[in-house]
N, C-alpha and C positions, 0 to 999 in steps of 0.2 A: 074872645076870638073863637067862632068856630067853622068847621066847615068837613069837606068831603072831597076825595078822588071822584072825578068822572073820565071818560073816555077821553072828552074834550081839552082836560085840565083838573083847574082843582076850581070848587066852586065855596067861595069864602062868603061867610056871613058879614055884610056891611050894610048899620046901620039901617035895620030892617029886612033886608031882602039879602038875594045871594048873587054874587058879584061871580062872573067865571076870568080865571087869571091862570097865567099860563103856568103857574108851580103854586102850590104849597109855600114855599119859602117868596114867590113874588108878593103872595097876599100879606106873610109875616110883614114884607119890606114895606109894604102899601101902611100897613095898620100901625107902623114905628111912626109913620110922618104928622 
């Protein structure tokens, strides 16, 4: 798992590309299921 703060959010790495999700900890939750 990685990813980055932006303005918008946090923009997490999924599965090739970068997903924007409203926290950091939503993308944790995303990438647990």
């Amino acid at each position: 798992m990685k990813g980055y703060d932006t303005s918008n959010g946090y923009m997490g790495y999924v599965e090739g590309k970068y997903i924007l999700f409203a926290s950091e900890q939503e993308y944790f939750e995303f990438m647990e299921d």
